[in-house]
N, C-alpha and C positions, 0 to 999 in steps of 0.2 A: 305815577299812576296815570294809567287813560282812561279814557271814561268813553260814551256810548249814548245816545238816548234813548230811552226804553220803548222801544216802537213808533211808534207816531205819534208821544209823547212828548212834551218839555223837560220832561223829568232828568235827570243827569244822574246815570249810574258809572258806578267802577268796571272796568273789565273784567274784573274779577268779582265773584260774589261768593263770600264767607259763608260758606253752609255749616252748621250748628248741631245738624244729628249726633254726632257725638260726643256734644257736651253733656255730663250728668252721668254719661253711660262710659267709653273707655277715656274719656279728659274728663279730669275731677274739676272744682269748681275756681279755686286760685289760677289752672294751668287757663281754665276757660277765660276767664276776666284777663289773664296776660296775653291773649291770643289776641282777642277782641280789641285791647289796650292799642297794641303792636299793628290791627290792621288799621286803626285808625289814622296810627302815625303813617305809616306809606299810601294812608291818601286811598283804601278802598273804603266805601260810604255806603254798600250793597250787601245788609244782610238778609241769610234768611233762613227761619224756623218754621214750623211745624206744630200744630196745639200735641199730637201725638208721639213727640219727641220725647225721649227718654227711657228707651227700649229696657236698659237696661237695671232702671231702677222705678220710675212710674211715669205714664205717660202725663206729659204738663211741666214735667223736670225741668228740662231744658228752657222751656220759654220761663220759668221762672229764673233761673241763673241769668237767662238775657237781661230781665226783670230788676233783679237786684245787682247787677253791674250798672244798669241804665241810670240806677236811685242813686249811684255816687255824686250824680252832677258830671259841672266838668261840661254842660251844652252837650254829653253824649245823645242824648235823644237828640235833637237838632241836628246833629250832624251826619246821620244815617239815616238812608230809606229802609225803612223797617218790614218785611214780607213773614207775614205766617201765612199758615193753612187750613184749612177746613175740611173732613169729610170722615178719618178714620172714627172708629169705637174710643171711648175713654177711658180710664179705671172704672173699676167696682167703687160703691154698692151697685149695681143694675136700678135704673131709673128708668127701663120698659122700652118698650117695642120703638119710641122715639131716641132713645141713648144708643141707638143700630146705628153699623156705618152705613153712610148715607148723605143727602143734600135735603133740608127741606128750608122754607121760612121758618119756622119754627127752632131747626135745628142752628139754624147759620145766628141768627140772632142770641140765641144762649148760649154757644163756643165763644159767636166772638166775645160775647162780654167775658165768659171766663179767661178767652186769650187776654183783653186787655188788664185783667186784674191780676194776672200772674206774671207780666210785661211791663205791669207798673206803668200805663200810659193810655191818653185818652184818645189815641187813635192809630191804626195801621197802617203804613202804607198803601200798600200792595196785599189784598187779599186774595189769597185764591183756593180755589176749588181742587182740592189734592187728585178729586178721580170723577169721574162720568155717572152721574144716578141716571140712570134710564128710567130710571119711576118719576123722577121729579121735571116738571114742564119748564121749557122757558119765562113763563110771565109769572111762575109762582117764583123761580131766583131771579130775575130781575129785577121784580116786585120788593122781593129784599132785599136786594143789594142796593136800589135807589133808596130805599127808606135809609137806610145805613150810609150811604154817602151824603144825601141832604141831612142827616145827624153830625156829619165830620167825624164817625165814628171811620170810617173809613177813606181813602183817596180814593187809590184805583183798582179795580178788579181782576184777576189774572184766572188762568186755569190751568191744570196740570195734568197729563197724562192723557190730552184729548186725542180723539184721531180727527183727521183733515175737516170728516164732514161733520166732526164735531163745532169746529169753531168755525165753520161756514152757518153753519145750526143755530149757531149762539150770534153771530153778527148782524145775521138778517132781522131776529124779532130783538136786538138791540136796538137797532134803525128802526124799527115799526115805532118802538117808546122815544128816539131821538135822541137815543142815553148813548154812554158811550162805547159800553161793551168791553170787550176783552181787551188789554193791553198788552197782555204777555203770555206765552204758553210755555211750563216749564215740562220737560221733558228729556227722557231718556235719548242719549246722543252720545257716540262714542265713534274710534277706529274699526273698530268690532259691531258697532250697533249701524248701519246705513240706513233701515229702514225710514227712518222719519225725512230720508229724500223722495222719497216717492210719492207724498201726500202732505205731511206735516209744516215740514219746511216749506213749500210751494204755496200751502194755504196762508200759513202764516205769515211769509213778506208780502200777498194777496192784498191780505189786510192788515198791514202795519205794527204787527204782534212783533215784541219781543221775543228770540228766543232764549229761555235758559235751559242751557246743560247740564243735568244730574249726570252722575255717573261718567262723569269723563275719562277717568281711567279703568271703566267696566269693572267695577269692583276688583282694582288691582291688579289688573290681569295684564294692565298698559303700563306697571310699575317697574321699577328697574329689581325689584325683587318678588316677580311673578313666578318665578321659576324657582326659588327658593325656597324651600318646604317649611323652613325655621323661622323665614321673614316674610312672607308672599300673603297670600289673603286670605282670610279666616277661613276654616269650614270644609271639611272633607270635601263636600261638593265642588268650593272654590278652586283647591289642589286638584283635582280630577278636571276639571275645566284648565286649569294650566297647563298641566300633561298631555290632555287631547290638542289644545292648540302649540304645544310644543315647537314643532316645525316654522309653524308661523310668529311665533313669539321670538324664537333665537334671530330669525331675519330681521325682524323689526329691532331686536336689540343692536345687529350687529349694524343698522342703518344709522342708527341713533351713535355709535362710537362711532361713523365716519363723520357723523353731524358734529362731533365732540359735545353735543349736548346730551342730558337724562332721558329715560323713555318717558316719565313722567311730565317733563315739561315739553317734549316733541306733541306728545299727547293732546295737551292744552294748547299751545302753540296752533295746529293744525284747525280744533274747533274754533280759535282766536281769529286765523284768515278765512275762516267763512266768513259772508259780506248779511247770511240771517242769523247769526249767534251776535245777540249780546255781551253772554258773559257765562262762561261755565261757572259749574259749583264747585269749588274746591273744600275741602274737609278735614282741613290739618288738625290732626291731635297734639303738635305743640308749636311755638311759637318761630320754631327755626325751620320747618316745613313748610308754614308760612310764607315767610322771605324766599325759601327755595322756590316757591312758587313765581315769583315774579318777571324771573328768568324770562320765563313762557310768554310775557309781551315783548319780548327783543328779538324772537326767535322768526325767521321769515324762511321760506322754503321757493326754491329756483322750482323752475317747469322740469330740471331732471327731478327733482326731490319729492315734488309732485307724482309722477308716475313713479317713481317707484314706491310712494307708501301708496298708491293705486294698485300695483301690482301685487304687494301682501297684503293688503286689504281693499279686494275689492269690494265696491260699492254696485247699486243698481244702476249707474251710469247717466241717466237721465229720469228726471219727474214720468209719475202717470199721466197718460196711458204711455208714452213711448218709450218705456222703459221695457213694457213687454210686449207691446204692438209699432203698427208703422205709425 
């Protein structure tokens, strides 16, 4: 395994970081604890959950299966940086106009306790903020999130799904308090997704942020079975999205058998030799997708290989402004 420092951190993550969304919901609970088990042994130490995980059966699912894998022992807690998240709705019963998705003091303090009771642990890594409240000010969530880090309830704080001049937003009245601020921004990033070069990416090596990558393989669209209607990715909508990118999916396929490597692990590979990614989120539903995944740190790509996955997927070419001005 390789590992990374998470921005302008000391902290030491894996290149790869173990995404959890679908434990509880299409990986049952044994397949989950064997995955976990398995990334342990090849040395990735970078997970991460969501208090709202569990789509498919109650949202808190998942971070509890995290929970009760962690209670085996085994130094499993010690040996992983631990990341949930904060911000969506929770189950029912409705507990009022505060139980909204959202960011508040109020709110971050009562998830995360619920996070760490379902987590079975007295403290999180890497916290972060799943999405952007525009109702809620800087010094009311810094305000909490210091109180929560001088508790050790917390290390460090991350954010998810910010745009540029969000985490320009968030750094400056971090420095006002002399706190540390963001460490990481996790975010939609893909062959298919470029936008986060124009602002996202730029602000965030700015200022020392980790990047992580959801969605590496655009919800399968980057898989070697995007074009298969039987195996390809869920949801009528997803199949309509493959078909529309049709043309540009068979090229990228047929680039990927001159590489003789998967479209999956080209996929990862390419976010891997960005010099602002951290660590994409991979999402295996079992423990041999996993290992398939590894591939993707050995994978390196020449200046021809370069422009050609430039040429079927192009990107905005250069950061704002000169991407669309001189």
């Amino acid at each position: 395994m390789k590992y990374a420092n998470l921005g302008r951190t000391g902290l030491k993550v894996s290149r790869l970081c173990l995404g959890t969304m679908n434990f509880g919901w299409s990986t049952d609970e044994p397949t989950s604890f064997r995955i976990m088990d398995r990334a342990l042994e090849l040395g990735i130490n970078f997970f991460d959950t969501a208090n709202v995980y569990g789509w498919g059966g109650k949202r808190g699912d998942t971070e509890s299966i995290i929970g009760r894998w962690l209670a085996q022992g085994g130094r499993r807690r010690e040996r992983i940086v631990l990341a949930t998240k904060v911000y969506g709705k929770m189950e029912e019963p409705d507990l009022g106009p505060n139980d909204a998705a959202g960011l508040s003091a109020f709110k971050i303090r009562r998830q995360l306790e619920d996070s760490l009771r379902r987590l079975r642990t007295e403290h999180v890594d890497l916290y972060q903020m799943h999405h952007v409240d525009r109702q809620a000010t800087w010094p009311e969530l810094w305000g909490a999130f210091e109180t929560l880090s001088r508790q050790g309830k917390i290390t460090y704080v991350g954010s998810s799904n910010f745009a540029g001049w969000h985490l320009a937003e968030a750094q400056a009245e971090a420095a006002k308090r002399q706190f540390l601020g963001l460490v990481s921004e996790q975010h939609k990033y893909n062959l298919l997704c470029r936008e986060p070069e124009l602002e996202v990416l730029p602000a965030a090596a700015h200022f020392g942020l980790g990047v992580i990558a959801w969605s590496p393989l655009a919800g399968g669209l980057l898989s070697g079975s995007a074009l298969n209607p039987a195996k390809g990715a869920r949801g009528d909508s997803a199949r309509e999205e493959a078909e529309r990118r049709r043309p540009q999916i068979e090229k990228y396929h047929a680039f990927c058998r001159e590489m003789g490597e998967s479209p999956a692990n080209v996929a990862l590979a390419w976010l891997l030799a960005n010099p602002a990614v951290t660590a994409p989120i991979i999402g295996p539903r079992t423990a041999a997708q996993l290992e398939e995944s590894l591939r993707a740190l050995e994978i390196g790509f020449s200046d021809g290989a370069k422009a050609a996955l430039e040429q079927i997927f192009p990107g905005p070419g250069k950061p704002a402004p000169e991407a669309y001005a001189w």
